[in-house]
C-alpha distance (Angstrom), angle and dihedral (degrees) to the residues before:
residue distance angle dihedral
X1 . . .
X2 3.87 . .
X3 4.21 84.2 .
X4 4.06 88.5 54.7
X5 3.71 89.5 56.4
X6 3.90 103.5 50.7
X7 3.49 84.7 52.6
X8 3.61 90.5 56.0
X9 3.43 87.2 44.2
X10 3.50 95.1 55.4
X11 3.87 97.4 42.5
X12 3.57 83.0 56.5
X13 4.15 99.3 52.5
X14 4.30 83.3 38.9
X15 3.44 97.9 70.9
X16 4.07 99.1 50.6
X17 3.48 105.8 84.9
X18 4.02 126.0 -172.6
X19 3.71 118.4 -108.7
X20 4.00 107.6 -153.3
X21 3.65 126.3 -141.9
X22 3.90 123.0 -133.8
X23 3.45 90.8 -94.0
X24 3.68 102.0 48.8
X25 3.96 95.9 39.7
X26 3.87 77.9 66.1
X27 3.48 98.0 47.5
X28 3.75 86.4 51.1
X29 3.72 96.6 46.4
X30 4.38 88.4 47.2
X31 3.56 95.2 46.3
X32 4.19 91.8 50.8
X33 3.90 87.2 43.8
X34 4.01 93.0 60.7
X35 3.95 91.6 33.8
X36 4.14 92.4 54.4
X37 4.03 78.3 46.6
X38 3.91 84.0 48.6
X39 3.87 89.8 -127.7
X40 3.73 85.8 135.4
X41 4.15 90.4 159.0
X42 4.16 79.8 72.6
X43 3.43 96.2 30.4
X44 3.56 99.6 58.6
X45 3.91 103.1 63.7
X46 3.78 92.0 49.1
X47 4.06 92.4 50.3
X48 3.88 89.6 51.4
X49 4.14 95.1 55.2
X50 4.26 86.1 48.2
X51 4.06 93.1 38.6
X52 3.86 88.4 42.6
X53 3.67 92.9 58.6
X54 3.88 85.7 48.4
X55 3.73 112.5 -100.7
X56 4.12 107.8 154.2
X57 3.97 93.1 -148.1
X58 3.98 90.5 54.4
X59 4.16 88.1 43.4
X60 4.07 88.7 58.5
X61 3.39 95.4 49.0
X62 3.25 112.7 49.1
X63 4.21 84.6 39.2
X64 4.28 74.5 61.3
X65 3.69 90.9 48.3
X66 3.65 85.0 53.8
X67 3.70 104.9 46.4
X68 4.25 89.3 38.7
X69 3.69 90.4 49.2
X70 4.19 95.6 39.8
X71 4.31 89.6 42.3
X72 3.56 81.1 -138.0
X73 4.10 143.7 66.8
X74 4.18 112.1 -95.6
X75 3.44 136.2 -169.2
X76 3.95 90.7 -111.3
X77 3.59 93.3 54.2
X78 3.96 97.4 46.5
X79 3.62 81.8 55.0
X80 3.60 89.5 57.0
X81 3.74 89.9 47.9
X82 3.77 93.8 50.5
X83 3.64 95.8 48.0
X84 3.77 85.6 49.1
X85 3.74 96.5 46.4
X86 3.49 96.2 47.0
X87 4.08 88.1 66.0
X88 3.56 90.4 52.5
X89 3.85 108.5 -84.9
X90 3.80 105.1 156.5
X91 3.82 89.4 -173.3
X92 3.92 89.3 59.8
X93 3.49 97.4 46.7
X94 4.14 88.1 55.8
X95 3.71 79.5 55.3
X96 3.71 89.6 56.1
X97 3.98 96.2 43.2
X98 4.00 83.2 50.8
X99 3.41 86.7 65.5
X100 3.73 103.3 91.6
X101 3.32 96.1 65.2
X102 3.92 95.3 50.1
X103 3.36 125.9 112.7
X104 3.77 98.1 -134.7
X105 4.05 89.3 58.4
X106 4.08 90.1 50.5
X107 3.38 95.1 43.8
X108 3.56 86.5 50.7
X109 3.90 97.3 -129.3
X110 3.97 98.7 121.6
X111 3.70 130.6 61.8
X112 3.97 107.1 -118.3
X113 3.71 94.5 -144.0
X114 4.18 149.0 -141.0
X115 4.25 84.6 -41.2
X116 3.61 135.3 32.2
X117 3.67 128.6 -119.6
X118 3.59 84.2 -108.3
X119 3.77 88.9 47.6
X120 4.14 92.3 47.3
X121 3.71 89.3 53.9
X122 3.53 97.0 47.2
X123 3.88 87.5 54.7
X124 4.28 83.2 45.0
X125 4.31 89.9 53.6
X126 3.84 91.4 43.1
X127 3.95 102.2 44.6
X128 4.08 95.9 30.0
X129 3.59 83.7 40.2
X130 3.44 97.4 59.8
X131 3.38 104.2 37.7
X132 4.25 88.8 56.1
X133 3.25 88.8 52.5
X134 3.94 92.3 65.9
X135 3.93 87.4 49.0
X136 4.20 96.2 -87.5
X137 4.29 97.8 154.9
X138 3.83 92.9 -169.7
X139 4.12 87.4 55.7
X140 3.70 79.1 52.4
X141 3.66 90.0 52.3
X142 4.06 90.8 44.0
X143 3.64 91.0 56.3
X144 4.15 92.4 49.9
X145 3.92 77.3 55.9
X146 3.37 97.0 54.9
X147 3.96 100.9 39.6
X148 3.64 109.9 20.8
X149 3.82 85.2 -134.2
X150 3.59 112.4 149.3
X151 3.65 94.1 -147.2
X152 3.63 93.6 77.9
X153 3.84 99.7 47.5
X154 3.66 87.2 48.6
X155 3.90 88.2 52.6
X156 4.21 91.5 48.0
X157 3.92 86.8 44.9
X158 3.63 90.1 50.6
X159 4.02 89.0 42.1
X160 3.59 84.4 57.7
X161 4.01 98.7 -105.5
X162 4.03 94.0 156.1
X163 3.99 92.1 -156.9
X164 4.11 85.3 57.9
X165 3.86 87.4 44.8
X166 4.12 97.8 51.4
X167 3.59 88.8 38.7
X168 3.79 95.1 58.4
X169 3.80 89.7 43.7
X170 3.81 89.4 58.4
X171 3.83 92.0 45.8
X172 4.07 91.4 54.9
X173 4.16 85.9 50.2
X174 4.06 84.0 56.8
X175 3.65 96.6 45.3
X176 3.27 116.9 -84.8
X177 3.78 113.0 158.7
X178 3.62 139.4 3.1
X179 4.37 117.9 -82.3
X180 3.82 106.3 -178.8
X181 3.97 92.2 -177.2
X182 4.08 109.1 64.3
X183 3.36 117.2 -115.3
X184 4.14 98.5 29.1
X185 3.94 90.2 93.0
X186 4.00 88.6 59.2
X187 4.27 93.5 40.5
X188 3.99 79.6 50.7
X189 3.46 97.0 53.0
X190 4.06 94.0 39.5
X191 3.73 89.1 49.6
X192 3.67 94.3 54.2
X193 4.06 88.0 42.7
X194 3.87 87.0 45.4
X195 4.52 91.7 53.9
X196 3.94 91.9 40.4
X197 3.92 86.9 52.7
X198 3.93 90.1 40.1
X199 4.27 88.5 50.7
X200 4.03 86.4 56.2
X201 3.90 94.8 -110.9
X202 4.18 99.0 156.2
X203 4.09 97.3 -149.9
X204 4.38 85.9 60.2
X205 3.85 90.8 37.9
X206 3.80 91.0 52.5
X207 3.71 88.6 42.3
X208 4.06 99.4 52.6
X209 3.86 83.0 47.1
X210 3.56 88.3 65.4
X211 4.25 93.2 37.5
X212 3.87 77.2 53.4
X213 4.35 91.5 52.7
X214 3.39 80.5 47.9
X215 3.48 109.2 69.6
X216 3.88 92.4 26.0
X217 3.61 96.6 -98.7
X218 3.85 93.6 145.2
X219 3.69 96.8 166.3
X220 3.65 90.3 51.2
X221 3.98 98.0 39.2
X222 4.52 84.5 51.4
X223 4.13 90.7 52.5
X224 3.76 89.3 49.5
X225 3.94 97.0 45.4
X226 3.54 89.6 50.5
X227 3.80 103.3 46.7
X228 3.77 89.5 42.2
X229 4.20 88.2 49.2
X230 3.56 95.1 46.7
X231 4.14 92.1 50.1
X232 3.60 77.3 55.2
X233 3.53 110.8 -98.2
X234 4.18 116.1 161.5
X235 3.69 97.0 -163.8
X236 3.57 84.6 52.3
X237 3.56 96.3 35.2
X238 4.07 89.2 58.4
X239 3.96 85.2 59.3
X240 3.57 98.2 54.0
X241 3.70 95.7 46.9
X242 3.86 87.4 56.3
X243 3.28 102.1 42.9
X244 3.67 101.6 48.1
X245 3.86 85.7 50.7
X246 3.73 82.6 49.8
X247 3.44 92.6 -129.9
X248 2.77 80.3 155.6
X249 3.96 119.7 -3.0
X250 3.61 101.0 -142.9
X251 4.06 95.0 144.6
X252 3.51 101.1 33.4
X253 4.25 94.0 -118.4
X254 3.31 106.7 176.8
X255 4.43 106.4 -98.5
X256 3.66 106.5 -90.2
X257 3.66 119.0 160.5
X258 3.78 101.8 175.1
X259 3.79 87.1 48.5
X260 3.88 81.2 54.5
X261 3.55 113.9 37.9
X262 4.18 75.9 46.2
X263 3.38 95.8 60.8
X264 3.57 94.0 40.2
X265 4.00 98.3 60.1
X266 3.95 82.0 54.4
X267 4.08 92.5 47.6
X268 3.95 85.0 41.8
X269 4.57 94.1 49.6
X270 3.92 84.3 44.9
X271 4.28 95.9 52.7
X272 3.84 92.1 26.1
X273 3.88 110.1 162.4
X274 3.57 124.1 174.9
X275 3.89 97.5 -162.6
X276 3.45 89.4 57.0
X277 3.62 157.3 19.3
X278 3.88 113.4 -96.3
X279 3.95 128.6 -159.2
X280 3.77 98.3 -101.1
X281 4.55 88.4 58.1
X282 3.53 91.2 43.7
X283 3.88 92.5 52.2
X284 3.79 88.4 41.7
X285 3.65 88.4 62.5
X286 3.47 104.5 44.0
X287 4.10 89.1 50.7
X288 3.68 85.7 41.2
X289 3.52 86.8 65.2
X290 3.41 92.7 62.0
X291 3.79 105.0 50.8
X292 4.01 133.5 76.5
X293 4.36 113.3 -132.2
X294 3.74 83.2 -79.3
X295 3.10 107.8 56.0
X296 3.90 94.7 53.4
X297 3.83 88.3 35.8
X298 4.27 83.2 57.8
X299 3.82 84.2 44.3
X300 4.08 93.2 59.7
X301 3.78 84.8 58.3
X302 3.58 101.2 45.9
X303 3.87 86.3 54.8
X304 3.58 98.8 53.0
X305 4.20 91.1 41.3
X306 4.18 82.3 53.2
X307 3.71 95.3 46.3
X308 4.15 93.3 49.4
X309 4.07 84.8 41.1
X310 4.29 103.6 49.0
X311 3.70 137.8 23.1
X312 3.47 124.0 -77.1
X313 4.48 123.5 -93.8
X314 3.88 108.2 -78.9
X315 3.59 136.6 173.4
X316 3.85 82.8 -153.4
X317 3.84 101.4 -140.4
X318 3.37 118.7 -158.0
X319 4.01 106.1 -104.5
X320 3.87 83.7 -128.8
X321 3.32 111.6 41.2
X322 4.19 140.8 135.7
């Protein structure tokens, strides 16, 4: 009876969603810019004003933030979770059903909460559930999450989810499965790689580039680096700095260096560290060297045209992740 009414409860709290202000729809949208660059020291006090004011996506998060940071589940972030879940995130309530195997709930150091585990992934099966049944690939993804079962990341691969498609290409290159005629396990795992690049997911487009370097295929390898840079990609990003600086030419880009030393000051914002040079303001000097006042002053522009035009640098971390 008590289990009927926390779910009433929670059906309740699920269906009022916060409404940002200008002000903290930019908090939000700073504070998931420095945690996709895993900056969470900067992320954190922009994801409290946003998850503060209620939003669900800024409340799992930071309760990530937390548990990364900690190694370790705490009561602050499960209250994040449960604040989160109780809007609707499925990802947070996977969080929650994770939670009998924690260490902070055998130890007996964190409160459990208004559901069970048992309960949360009850809620998981029946909302994911339904929503893969009418065709949703991430709620195919969710339920992988939640059960480990194969059967549903082959179903969000096969939905087109590109996460579920690169994931299952990297579990074929660690063995997964049984080939009996050489060479199918690596035109498996290509294949995969080739569909998650195909879908637009920027780890497998970065990673086909580099297939592509591989066997020589410059023209190939330069199409890749620069579709997976301009969705945003860093690693990819750092490529396509260098070689359109030609330093080195391993793509044969045409030479550019206000494209480069462009694209570098971005690269260079994105990893800043004070205690130390990063990659992006050692390649800004180098090209620098090579450019006259206009030149750079052209390359300030470019920078700003390419920020307004593509997504921001991300390390794009799965929303459920270790």
């Amino acid at each position: 009876m008590r289990f009927a009414w926390v779910l009433s409860i929670f059906f309740w709290v699920s269906g009022a969603v916060a409404e940002l202000t200008a002000e903290q729809q930019t908090a939000k949208d700073k504070g998931l810019y420095f945690y996709q660059l895993i900056r969470h020291h900067e992320a954190k006090p922009w994801l409290e004003i946003s998850s503060d004011a209620g939003d669900a996506e800024s409340q799992y998060y930071l309760a990530e933030i937390i548990r990364q940071d900690k190694m370790m589940m705490t009561e602050s972030a499960i209250k994040l979770y449960s604040l989160a879940a109780k809007q609707g995130s499925i990802d947070a309530m996977i969080r929650l059903a994770d939670l009998k195997n924690d260490l902070c709930i055998i130890a007996g150091g964190c409160p459990v909460g208004e559901l069970s585990p048992d309960g949360w992934a009850q809620e998981v099966r029946k909302l994911a559930g339904a929503r893969a049944q009418r065709g949703d690939s991430e709620a195919m993804r969710q339920l992988f999450s939640l059960t480990g079962k194969l059967s549903y990341l082959f179903q969000a691969a096969e939905a087109g989810n590109g996460e579920a498609q690169y994931k299952i290409s990297g579990l074929y290159r660690e063995g997964l499965g049984s080939f009996v005629i050489p060479g199918n396990r690596e035109k498996e795992i290509e294949r995969w790689l080739a569909r998650a690049a195909a879908s637009g997911y920027p780890h497998a487009m970065n990673s086909y580039a580099n297939l592509m370097l591989r066997r020589n295929d410059r023209k190939s390898a330069g199409d890749w680096i620069e579709r997976a840079a301009r969705a945003g990609h860093i690693g990819a990003m750092s490529s396509y700095i260098a070689y359109t600086a030609h330093m080195p030419n391993n793509v044969d880009y045409p030479l550019d260096y206000v494209k480069a030393y462009g694209l570098a000051l971005l690269f260079s914002e994105a990893r800043s560290n004070k205690s130390s040079p990063n990659y992006g303001a050692k390649m800004l000097e180098k090209i620098a060297a090579k450019m006259n006042a206009q030149q750079i002053s052209d390359a300030h522009h470019f920078s700003e045209k390419w920020r307004e035009e593509y997504p921001s640098l991300s390390e794009f971390r799965p929303k459920y992740g270790h």
